[in-house]
C-alpha positions in Angstrom: 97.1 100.6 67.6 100.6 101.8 69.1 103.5 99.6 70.0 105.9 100.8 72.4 108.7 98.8 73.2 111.3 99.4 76.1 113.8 100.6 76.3 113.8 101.0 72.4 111.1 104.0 72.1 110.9 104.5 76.0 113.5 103.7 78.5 111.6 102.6 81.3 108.2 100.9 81.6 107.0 103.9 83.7 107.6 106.4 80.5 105.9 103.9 78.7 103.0 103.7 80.2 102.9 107.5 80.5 102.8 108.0 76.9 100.2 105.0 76.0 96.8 105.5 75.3 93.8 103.3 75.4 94.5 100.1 73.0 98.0 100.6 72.9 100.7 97.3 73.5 103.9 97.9 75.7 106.4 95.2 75.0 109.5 94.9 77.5 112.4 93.5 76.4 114.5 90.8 78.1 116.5 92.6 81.2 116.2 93.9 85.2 113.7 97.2 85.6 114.8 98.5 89.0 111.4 100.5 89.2 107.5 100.7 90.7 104.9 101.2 87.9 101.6 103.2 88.3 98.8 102.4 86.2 95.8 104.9 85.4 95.3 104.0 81.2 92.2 101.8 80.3 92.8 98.7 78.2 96.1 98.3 78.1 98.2 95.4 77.0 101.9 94.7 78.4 104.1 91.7 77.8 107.8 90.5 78.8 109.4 88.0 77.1 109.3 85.8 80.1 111.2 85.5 82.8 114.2 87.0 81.6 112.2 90.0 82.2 112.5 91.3 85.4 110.7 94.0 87.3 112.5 94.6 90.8 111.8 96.9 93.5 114.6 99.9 93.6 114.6 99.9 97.4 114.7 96.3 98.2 111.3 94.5 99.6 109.6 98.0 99.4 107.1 99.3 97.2 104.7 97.9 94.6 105.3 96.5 91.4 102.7 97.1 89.4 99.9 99.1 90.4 96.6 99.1 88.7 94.1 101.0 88.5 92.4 100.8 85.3 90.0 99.0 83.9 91.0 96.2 80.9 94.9 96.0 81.4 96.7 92.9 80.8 100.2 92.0 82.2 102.1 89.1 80.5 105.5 87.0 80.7 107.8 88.6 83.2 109.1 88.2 86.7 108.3 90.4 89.4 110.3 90.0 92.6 111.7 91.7 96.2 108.8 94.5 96.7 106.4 94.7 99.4 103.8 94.1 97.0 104.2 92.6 93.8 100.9 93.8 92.0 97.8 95.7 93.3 95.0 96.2 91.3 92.4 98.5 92.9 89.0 99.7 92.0 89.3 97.7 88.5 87.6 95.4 86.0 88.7 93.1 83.1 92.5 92.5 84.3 94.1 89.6 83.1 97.3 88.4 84.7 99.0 85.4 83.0 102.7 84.0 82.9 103.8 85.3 85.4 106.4 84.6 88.1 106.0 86.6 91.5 109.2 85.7 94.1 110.0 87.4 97.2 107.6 90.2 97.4 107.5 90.6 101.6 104.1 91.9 102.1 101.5 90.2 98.9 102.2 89.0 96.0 99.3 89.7 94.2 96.3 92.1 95.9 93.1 92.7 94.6 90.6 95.1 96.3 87.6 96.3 95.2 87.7 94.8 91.3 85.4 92.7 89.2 86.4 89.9 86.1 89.5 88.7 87.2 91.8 86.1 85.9 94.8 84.8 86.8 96.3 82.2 84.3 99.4 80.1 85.0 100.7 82.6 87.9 103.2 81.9 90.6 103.7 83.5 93.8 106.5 82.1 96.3 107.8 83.5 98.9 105.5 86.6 100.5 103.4 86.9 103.9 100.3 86.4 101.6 100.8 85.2 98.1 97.1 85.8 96.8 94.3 88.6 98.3 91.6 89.3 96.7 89.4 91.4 98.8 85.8 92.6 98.1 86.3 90.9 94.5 83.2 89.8 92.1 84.2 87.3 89.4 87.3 86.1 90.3 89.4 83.3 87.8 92.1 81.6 88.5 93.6 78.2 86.8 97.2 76.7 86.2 98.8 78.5 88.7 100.9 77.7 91.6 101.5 79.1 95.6 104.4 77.8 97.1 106.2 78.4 100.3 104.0 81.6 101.6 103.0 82.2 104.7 99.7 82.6 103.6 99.1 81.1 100.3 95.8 82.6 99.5 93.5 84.2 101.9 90.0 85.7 100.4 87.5 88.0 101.7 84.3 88.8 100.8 84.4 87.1 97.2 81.4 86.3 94.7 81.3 84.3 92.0 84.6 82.7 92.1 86.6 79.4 90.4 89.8 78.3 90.7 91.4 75.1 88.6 94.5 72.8 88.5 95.7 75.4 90.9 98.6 73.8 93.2 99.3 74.9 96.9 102.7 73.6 98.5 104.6 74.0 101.3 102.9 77.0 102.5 102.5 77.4 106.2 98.3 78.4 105.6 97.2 76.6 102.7 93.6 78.1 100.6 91.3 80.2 102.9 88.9 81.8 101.1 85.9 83.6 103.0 83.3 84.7 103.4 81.7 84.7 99.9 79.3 82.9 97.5 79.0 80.9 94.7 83.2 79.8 94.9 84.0 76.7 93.1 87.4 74.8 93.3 88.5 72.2 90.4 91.4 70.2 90.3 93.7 71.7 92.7 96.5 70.3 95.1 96.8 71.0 98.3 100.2 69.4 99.2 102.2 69.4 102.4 101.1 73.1 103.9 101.6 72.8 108.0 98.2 74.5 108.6 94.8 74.1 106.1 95.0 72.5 103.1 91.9 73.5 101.1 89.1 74.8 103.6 86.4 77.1 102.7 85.0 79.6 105.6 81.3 81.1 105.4 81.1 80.1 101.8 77.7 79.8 100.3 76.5 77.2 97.3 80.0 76.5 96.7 81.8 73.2 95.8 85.1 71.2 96.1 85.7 68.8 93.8 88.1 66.6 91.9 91.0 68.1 94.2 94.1 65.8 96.0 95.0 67.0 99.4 97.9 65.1 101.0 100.6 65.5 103.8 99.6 68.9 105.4 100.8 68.6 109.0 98.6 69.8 111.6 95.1 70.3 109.4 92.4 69.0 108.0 93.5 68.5 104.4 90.0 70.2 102.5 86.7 70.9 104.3 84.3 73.9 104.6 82.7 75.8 108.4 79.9 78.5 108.8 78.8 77.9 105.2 75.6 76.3 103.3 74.6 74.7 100.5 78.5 73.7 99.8 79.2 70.4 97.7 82.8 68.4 98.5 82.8 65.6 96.1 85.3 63.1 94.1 88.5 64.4 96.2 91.1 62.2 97.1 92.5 63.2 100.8 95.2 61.1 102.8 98.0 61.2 105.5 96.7 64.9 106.8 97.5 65.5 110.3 93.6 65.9 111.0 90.9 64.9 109.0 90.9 63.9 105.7 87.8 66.3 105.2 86.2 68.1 107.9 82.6 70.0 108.2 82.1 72.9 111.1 79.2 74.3 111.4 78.0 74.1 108.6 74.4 73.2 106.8 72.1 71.4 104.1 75.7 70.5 102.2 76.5 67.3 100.4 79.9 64.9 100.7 80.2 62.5 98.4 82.3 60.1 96.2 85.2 61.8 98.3 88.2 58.9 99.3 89.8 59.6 103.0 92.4 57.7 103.9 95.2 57.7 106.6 94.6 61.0 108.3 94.8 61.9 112.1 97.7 59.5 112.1 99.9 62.6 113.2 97.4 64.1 115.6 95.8 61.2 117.3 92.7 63.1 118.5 88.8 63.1 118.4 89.2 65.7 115.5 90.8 64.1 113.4 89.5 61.3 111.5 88.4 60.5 108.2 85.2 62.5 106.9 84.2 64.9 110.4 80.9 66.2 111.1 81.1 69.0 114.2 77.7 71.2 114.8 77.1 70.5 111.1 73.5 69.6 110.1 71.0 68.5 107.7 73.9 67.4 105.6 74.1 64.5 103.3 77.3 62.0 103.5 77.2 59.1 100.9 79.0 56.5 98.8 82.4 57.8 100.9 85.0 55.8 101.1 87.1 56.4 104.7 89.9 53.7 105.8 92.3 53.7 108.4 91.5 56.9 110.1 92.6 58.2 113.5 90.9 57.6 116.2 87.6 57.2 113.9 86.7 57.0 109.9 83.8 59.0 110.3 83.2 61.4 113.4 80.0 63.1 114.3 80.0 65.7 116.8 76.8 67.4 118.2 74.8 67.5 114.5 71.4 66.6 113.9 69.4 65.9 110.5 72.3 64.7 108.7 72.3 61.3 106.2 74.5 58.9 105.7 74.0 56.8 102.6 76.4 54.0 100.9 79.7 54.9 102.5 82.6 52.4 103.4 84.4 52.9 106.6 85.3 50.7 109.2 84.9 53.0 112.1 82.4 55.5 113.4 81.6 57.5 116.6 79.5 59.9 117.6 79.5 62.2 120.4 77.8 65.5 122.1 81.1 66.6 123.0 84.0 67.5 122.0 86.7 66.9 124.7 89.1 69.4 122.7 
C-alpha cells in the first residue's frame, strides 16, 4: 500500500491521483487547491485534514470538483467550494463520502448518476441550485448530514433501496423530494423552516417516514408522501407548517400513525391545509394520531374511499368530494 501525500511527493491532487494505483491512500495537506480532479482508479482512498483543506474551482463557479468514476473511492475531510458542481460520481459503486463540507458550488453539490452502494456520512452542502442528486442510484446511504440554504435541497430520481438518518434540511427554498423509487426509508431527520416541502416523498413505494421533526416551512406541507403505496409515516412530530402538518395525495394501502400534528395551516388558511390530509388517497389506515389546532380542519378528507380511522385525537374533521382549490 502507497501513500502519496500533496504537495510533498506530488504537487497537486490531480498528479496524485495520476500516479496512484488501486489501494493506494492520497493524503492532502492543510491549504487552497485551485484545481478540477478526474477520477478513473479503483479503490482509492483520499483524505484532507479537514476543512482547512480546500479544493476550489480555478475559474470561479465553473467546473467540477471531484469527478468519479471508479468503483471503491473514498473522499474524506476537506472543503469543496465555488464550482458548478462540487462532486459527480458517475457509473460507480462502493463510494463513500464523509466529512465533508460542500459551499457555493452553483449548479449541485453533490451528483450521483447511474451508481450503486452509496454513503454519505456527516456531509454538508450549502449554497447550490441542488445540493443533493442522486439519479438512477441503487443503494443509497446517507446519515449525519446537513442541507442548508439550497434552492433545492435534495431532489431524487429513480432511487432503490434507499435510507437516510439524523439528516437536517434548513432554510432551503425545496426541502426533501425524493422520487420515484422504492424501498426509501427516512429516520430521524429535520425538516426546518424550508419555504416550499419539508419532507415529501413522490411515487415512492414500501417506504416509511418516521421519527422525523418537521416545523416552520412556509407555504408546505411539512412531511407527507403522493402517487405512492404501501408507504408508512409514523412517530413524527409536525407543527406550525404553512399547510398541513402531514399530507397524503393519491396515494394507496399506506399507514399513518403515532404521528403528532399540531398548529399547521395557520399561515395558509385553506381546505388544504390542516392537520393529517387525506386527498384521492385510499384504503389507507390513520390511527392513534394526535392533531390539535389545525387550520381550517385537524383531519381533512378529500374524495378517498376504503380508508380507516382508528384511535386518533383531534378536535375537528371534514370531509368533502371537492376540493375548491
Amino acid at each position: 500500500m502507497r501513500v502519496i501525500r500533496v504537495p510533498q511527493d506530488e504537487p497537486t491532487i490531480q498528479e496524485a491521483v495520476n500516479s496512484a494505483r488501486a489501494g493506494n491512500i492520497i493524503i492532502i495537506d492543510e491549504g487552497v487547491f485551485d484545481e478540477e480532479v478526474s477520477i478513473f482508479t479503483d479503490n482509492l482512498l483520499i483524505v484532507g485534514k479537514g476543512s482547512k483543506t480546500v479544493l476550489q474551482s480555478p475559474t470561479c463557479e465553473e467546473g467540477t470538483g471531484f469527478q468519479v468514476n471508479a468503483n471503491g473511492v473514498q473522499i474524506h475531510e476537506m472543503a469543496i467550494r465555488n464550482f458548478d458542481i462540487g462532486i459527480q460520481v458517475i457509473d460507480s459503486s462502493d463510494i463513500v463520502l464523509g466529512n465533508l463540507k460542500l459551499e457555493n458550488n452553483v449548479g449541485t453539490g453533490i451528483e450521483i448518476l447511474f451508481s450503486s452502494n452509496i454513503k454519505l456520512v456527516k456531509v454538508e452542502v450549502i449554497r447550490s441550485r441542488v445540493g443533493l442528486f442522486p439519479f438512477v442510484v441503487t443503494d443509497f446511504s446517507m446519515e449525519g448530514s446537513k442541507l442548508f440554504q439550497n434552492f433545492i435541497a435534495q431532489l431524487d430520481a429513480v432511487i432503490s433501496r434507499a435510507t437516510v438518518t439524523n439528516t437536517e434540511y434548513r432554510d432551503n427554498f425545496l426541502g426533501f423530494l425524493p422520487g420515484p423509487g422504492n424501498n426509501y426509508h427516512v429516520n430521524f431527520c429535520k425538516f426546518i423552516g424550508n419555504e416550499f416541502i419539508g419532507g415529501s416523498f413522490f411515487a415512492i413505494d414500501d417506504g416509511s417516514i418516521k421519527n422525523c421533526i418537521a416545523e416552520d416551512n412556509s407555504f408546505s406541507a411539512g412531511l407527507g408522501s403522493s402517487l405512492g403505496t404501501r408507504n408508512h409515516i409514523a412517530f413524527n412530530q409536525s407543527r406550525r407548517n404553512g399547510l398541513s402538518g402531514i399530507r397524503l395525495g393519491s396515494e394507496d394501502s399506506s399507514v399513518v400513525e403515532f404521528n403528532e400534528a399540531t398548529n399547521n395551516g395557520q399561515g395558509m388558511p385553506t381546505l388544504s391545509g390542516g392537520g393529517i390530509f387525506l386527498r384521492f388517497t385510499n384504503n389507507t389506515v390513520v390511527r392513534f394520531n394526535t392533531a390539535k389546532n389545525n387550520i381550517p380542519a385537524d383531519i381533512i378528507v378529500i374524495d378517498g374511499s376504503g380508508n380507516t380511522f382508528i384511535g386518533n385525537d383531534f378536535d375537528t374533521f371534514r370531509e368533502t368530494p371537492t376540493d375548491p382549490i
